[in-house]
C-alpha positions in Angstrom: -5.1 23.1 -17.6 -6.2 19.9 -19.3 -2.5 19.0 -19.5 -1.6 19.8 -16.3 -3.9 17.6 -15.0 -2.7 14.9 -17.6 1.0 15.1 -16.4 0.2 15.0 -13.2 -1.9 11.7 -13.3 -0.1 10.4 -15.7 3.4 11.0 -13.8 3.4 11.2 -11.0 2.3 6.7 -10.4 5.6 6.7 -12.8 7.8 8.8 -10.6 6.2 6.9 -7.6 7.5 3.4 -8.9 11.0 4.5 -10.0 11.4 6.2 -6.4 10.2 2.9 -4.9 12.2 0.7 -7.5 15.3 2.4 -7.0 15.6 3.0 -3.4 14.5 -0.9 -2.6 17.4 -1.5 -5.4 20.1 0.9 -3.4 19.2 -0.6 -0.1 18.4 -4.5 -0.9 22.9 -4.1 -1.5 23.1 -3.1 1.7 23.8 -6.2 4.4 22.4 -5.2 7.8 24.0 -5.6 10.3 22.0 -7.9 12.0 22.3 -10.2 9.5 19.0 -11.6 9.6 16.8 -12.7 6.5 13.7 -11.1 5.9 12.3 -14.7 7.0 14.2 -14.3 10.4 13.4 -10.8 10.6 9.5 -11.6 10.2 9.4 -14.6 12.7 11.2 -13.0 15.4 9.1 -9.6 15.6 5.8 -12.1 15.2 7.0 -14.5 18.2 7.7 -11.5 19.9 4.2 -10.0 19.7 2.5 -13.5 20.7 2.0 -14.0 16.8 3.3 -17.7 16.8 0.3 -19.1 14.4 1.1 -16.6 11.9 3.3 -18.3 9.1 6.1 -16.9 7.2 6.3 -18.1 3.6 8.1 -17.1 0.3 6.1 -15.4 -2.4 7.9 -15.7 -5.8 8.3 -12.2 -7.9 9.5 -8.7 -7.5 8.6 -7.2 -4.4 5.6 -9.2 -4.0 5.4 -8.8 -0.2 2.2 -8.7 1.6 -0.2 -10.1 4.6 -3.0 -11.8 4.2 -5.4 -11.6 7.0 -7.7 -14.6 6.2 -4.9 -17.1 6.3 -2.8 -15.8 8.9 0.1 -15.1 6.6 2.7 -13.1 5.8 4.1 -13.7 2.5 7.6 -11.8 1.6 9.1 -11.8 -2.1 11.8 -14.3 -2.9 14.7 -11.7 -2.2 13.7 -10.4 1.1 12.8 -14.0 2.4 16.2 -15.4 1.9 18.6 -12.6 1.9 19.9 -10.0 4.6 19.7 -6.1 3.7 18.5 -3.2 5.2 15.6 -3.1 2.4 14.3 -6.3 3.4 14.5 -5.9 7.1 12.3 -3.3 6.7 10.0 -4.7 4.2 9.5 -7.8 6.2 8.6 -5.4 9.7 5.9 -3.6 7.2 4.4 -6.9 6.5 4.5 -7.8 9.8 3.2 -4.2 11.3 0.1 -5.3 9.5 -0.1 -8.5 11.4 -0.1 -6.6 14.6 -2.7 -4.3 13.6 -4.7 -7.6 12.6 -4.2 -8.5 16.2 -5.2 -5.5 17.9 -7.8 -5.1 15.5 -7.0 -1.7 14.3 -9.8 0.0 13.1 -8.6 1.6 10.1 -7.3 -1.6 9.4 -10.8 -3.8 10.0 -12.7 -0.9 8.1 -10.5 -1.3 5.0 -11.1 -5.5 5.0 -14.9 -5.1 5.2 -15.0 -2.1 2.3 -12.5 -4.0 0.0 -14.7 -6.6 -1.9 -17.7 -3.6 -2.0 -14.4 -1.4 -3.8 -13.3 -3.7 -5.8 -17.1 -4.5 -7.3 -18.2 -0.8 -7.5 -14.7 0.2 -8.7 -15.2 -2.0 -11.7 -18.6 -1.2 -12.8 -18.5 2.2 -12.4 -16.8 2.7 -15.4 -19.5 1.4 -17.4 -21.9 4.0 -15.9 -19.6 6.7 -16.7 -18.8 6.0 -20.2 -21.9 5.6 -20.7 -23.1 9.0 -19.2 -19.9 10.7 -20.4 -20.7 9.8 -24.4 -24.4 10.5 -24.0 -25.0 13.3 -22.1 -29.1 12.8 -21.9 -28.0 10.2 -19.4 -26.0 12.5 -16.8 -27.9 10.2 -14.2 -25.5 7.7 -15.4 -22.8 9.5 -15.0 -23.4 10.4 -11.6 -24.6 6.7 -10.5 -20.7 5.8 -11.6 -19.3 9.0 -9.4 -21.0 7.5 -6.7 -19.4 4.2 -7.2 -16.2 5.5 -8.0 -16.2 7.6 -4.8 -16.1 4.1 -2.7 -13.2 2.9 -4.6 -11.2 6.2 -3.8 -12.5 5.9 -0.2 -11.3 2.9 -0.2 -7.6 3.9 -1.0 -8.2 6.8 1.2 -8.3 4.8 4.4 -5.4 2.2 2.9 -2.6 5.3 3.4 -3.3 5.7 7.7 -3.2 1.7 7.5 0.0 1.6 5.6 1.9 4.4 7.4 0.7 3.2 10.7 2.1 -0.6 9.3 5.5 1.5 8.8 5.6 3.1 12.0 5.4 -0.2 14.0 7.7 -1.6 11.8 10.7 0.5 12.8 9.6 0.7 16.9 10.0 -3.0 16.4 13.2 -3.3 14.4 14.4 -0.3 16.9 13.2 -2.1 20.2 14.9 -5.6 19.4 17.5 -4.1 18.3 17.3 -5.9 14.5 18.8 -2.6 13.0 21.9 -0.2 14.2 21.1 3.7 14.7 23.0 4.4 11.2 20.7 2.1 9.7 17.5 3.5 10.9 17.1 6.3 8.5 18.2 3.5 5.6 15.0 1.6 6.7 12.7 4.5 6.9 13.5 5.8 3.5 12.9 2.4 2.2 9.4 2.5 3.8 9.0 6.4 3.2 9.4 4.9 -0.8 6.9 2.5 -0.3 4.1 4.7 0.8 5.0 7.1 -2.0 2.9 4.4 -4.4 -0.3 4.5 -2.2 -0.1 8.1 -2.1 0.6 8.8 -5.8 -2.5 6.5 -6.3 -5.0 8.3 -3.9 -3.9 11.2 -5.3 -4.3 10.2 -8.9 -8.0 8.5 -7.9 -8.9 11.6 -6.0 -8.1 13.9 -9.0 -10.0 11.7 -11.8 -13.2 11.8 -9.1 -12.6 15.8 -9.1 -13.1 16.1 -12.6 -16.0 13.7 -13.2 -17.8 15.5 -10.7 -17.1 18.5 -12.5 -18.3 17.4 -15.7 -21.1 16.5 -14.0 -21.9 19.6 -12.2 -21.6 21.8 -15.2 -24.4 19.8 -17.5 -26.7 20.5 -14.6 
């Protein structure tokens, strides 16, 4: 059992990254049609949604892409900004898809912002509780003081996977609606996306799992 559990959290991320990986690489060769950047993509679906104080820049690395909701930004990776592909239309309309959301202040979206620095200060000390309780079992309090910490980081990558697939969704009603992408290249764009969201799954999955079998150790020194 032990192992299954192993392989599973140990590779399933791994398969999650090459699926990602390699379909961005299949479909950043593609040219779309359109022949828009990701930059152009971006700025168009923005100005069309009434989004004109949101800014477009480049953000150097390897599919680096991502909105930032404090400045108003929406950052795509050196590849997608400048060139024209089916993988970076559809990145860039993600990106954007959060924007919109930002707008209409979707919820999911709004409760995510407000958990995230709470997540990513429990997240981090909870491991110290756990250790702790895990190597002396006299303090099982411990341990269960860091479950309870843990539990808002993997609640916090629970509600990230409705915000990201919703992100996706308005992304290809708005590549489809202004006509940025051709019918043949519409299911090209959604299994780029359909890669993406493999990650956040793989690492809900992997966070629920590990918060599974802490509990369990707990439970069973009671």
């Amino acid at each position: 059992m032990f192992w299954i559990y192993f392989g599973i959290i140990l590779l399933l991320p791994i398969y999650a990254q090459f699926k990602v990986k390699s379909t961005y690489k299949k479909y950043s060769k593609i040219r779309s049609t359109s022949g828009m950047t990701g930059a152009q993509v971006a700025r168009l679906i923005l100005d069309q949604n009434g989004l004109h104080d949101v800014k477009v820049v480049e953000s150097q690395g390897f599919l680096t892409d991502h909105y930032n909701p404090l400045t108003k930004i929406v950052a795509l990776s050196t590849s997608n900004y400048h060139e024209s592909s089916v993988a970076g239309t559809a990145v860039a309309a993600h990106e954007v898809g959060h924007a919109i959301q930002d707008k209409e202040a979707y919820s999911f979206l709004r409760f995510r912002h407000r958990l995230a620095p709470v997540a990513s200060l429990t997240s981090n000390a909870s491991w110290v509780f756990i250790m702790i309780g895990i190597i002396f079992s006299s303090m099982n309090s411990l341990l269960g003081i860091g479950i309870l910490l843990m539990a808002v980081g993997v609640l916090f990558q629970i509600v990230t996977l409705p915000v990201e697939f919703n992100a996706s969704s308005r992304a290809m009603d708005q590549i489809i609606q202004l006509g940025i992408i051709r019918n043949d290249e519409e299911p090209q764009a959604k299994k780029v996306l359909s890669a993406a969201a493999m990650t956040y799954v793989a690492a809900t999955a992997v966070a629920v799992l590990e918060l599974v079998r802490l509990i369990l150790i707990f439970t069973s020194r009671d």
